[in-house]
C-alpha positions in Angstrom: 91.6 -150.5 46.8 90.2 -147.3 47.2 88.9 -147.6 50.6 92.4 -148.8 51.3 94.0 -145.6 49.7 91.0 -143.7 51.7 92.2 -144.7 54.8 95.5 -144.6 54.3 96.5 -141.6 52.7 95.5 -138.7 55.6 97.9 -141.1 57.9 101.0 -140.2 55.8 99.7 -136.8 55.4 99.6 -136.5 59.4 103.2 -138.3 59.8 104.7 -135.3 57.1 103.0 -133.3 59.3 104.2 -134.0 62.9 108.0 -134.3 61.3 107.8 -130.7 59.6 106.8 -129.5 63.1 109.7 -131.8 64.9 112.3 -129.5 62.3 110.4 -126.2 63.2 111.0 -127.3 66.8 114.3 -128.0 66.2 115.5 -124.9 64.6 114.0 -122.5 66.8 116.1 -124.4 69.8 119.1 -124.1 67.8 118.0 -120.6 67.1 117.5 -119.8 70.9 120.5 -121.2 71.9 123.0 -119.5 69.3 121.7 -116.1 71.1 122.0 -117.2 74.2 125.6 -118.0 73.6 125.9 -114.5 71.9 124.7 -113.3 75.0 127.0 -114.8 77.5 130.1 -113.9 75.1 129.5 -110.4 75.1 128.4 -109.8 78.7 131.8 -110.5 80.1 132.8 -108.0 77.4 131.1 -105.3 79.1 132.1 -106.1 82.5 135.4 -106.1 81.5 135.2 -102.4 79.7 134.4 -100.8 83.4 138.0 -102.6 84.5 140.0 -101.3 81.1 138.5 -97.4 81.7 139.0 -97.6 86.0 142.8 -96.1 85.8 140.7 -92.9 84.2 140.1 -91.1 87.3 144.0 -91.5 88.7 145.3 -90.1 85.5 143.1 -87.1 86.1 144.2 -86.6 89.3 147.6 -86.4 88.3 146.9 -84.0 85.1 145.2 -81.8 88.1 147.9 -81.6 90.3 150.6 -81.6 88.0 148.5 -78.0 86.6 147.9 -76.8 90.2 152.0 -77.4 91.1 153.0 -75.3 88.1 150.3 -72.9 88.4 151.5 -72.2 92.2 155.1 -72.3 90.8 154.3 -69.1 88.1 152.5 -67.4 90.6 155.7 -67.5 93.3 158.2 -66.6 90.3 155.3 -63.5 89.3 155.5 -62.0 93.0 158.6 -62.9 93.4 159.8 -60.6 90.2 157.6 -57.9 91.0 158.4 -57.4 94.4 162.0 -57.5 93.1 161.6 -54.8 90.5 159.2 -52.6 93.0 161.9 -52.6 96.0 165.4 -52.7 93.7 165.0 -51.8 89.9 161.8 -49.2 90.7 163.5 -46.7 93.1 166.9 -46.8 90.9 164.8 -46.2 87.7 161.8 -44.1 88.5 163.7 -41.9 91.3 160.6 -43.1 94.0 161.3 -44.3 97.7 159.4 -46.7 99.4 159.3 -47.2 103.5 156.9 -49.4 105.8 154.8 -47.6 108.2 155.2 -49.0 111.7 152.8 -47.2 113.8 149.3 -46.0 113.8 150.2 -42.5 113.8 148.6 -41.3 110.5 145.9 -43.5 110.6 143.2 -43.8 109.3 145.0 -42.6 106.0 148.4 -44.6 106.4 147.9 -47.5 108.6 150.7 -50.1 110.5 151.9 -52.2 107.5 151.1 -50.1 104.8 153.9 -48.8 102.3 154.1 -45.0 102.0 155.6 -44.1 98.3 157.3 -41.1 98.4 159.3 -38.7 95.3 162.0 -36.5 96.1 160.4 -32.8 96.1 162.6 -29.7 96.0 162.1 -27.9 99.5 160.7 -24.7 98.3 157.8 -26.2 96.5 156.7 -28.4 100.0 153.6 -26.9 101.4 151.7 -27.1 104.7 149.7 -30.0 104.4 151.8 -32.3 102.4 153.2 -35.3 104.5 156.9 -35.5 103.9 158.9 -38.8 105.3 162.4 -37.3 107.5 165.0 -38.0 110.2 163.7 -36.6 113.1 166.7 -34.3 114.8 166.6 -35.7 118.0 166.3 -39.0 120.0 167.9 -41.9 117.7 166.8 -39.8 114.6 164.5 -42.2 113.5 162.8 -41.9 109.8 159.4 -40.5 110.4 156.6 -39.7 108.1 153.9 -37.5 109.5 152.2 -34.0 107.9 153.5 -30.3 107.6 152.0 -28.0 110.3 154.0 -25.2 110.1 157.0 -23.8 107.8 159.5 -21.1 108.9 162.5 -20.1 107.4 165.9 -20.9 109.9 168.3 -17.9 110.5 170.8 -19.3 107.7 167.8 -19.1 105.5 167.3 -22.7 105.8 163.7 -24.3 105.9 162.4 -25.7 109.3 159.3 -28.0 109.7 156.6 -28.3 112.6 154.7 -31.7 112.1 152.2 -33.8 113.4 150.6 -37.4 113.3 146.7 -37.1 111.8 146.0 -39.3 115.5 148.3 -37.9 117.6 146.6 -35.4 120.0 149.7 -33.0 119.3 152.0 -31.6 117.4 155.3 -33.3 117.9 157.9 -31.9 120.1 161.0 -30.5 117.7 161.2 -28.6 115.1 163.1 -29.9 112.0 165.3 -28.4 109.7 165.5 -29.8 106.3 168.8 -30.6 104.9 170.0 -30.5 101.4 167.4 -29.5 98.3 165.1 -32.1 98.7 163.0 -33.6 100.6 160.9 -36.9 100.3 157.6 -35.8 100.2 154.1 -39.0 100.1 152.9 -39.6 97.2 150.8 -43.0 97.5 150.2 -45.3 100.1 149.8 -49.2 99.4 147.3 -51.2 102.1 149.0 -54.1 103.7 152.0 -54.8 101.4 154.9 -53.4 104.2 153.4 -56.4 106.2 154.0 -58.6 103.3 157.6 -57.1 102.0 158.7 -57.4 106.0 157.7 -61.2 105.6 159.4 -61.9 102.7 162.9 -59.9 104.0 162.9 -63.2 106.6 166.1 -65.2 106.3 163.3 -68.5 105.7 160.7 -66.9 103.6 163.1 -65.4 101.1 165.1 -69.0 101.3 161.8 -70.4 100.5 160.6 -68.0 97.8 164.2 -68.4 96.2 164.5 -72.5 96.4 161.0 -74.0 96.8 159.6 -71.9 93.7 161.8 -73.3 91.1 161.4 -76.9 92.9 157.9 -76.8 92.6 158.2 -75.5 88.7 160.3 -78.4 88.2 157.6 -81.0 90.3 155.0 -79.8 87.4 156.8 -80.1 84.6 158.0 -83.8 85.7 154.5 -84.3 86.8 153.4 -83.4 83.1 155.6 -85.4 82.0 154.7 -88.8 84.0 151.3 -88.3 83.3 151.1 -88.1 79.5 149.6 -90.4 77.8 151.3 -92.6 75.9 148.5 -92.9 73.2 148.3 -89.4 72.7 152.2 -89.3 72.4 152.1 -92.0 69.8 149.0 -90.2 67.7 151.2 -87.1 68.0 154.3 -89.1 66.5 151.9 -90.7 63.8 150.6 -87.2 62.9 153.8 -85.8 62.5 155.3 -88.3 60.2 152.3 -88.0 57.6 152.7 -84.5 57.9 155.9 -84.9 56.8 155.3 -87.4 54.7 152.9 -85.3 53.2 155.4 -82.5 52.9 
């Protein structure tokens, strides 16, 4: 009997043996292949996310040029309004005149294009030296603005003008006479903006600058509008209510 349990006994031991590593086996399969499902679930979850967030980059754009539209549409309104109140509500207001040079006469101080400012100036305090802008007495009697050479005084004891152009070779040929008690004497010159203000006096600028500025004000705001996000307007809604909720 007991070389019978001898024998016998390290067989069952060897039998528990192989089974407990048959379980081990078993589990770690079952193991492996819960992950692997875990892993195939949530990959096609983050290939879809890239899909979801795609419509990003559109709704940027759109935010972008619905900014850019309405920034353009300020700016047009802005020069718009101040070339408005420089050419209409300035000279009523502040007395001041304002005429486009044409030629390069007085260059290189007033060039072609450039706006001459000028201030009416009582006759008798005008100098030689100052440049004064006048009707020429002869010809077409053209507005001309060039500087004082000479001042004499008329027979009626009026006030008479020799002037010249700083880049004409010589003086001009006539002698003016001022009339009244004033005279509109420079004051400040503005580069360029005679080239501008003679652009925008065009029957289709000025139809353009009237019309297409609010149009394009009205593009951004309707652009803002299409683009909002509806999220963001429901958060907004939400917060408002528990504010006043809260209230």
């Amino acid at each position: 009997m007991s070389a019978l349990s001898t024998i016998t006994t390290p067989a069952v031991h060897g039998r528990r043996s192989a089974a407990n590593t048959s379980a081990s086996t078993a589990a770690a399969s079952k193991l492996s292949a819960v992950a692997a499902v875990e892993t195939a679930v949530a990959s096609p979850a983050a290939a879809v996310e890239p899909a979801v967030e795609s419509p990003a980059p559109k709704g940027a754009f759109r935010r972008v040029a619905g900014t850019v539209a309405k920034i353009i549409a300020v700016a047009l309104l802005v020069i718009g309004a101040l070339v408005f109140l420089f050419l209409a509500i300035g000279p009523r207001v502040l007395g001041y005149q304002t005429s486009t040079m044409l030629t390069g006469s007085m260059a290189p101080l007033i060039n072609p294009g450039d706006v001459v400012v000028t201030v009416p100036t009582p006759i008798e305090d005008v100098k030689v030296g100052d440049i004064i802008t006048y009707h020429i007495p002869v010809e077409d009697q053209r507005v001309e603005t060039h500087r004082i050479t000479e001042i004499t005084t008329t027979a009626d004891g009026g006030v008479a003008v020799q002037t010249k152009g700083d880049a004409n070779n010589g003086i001009d040929p006539w002698i003016a006479t001022l009339q009244g008690k004033t005279v509109d004497k420079q004051v400040a010159t503005i580069p360029y903006v005679g080239n501008a203000i003679r652009a925008i006096r065009e029957p289709m600028v000025l139809n353009t600058l009237m019309y297409g500025a609010p149009a394009i004000l009205v593009i951004g705001m309707l652009a803002s509008i299409w683009t909002k996000d509806p999220k963001e307007s429901l958060a907004e809604q939400a917060a408002g209510e528990s504010d006043e909720a809260a209230a």
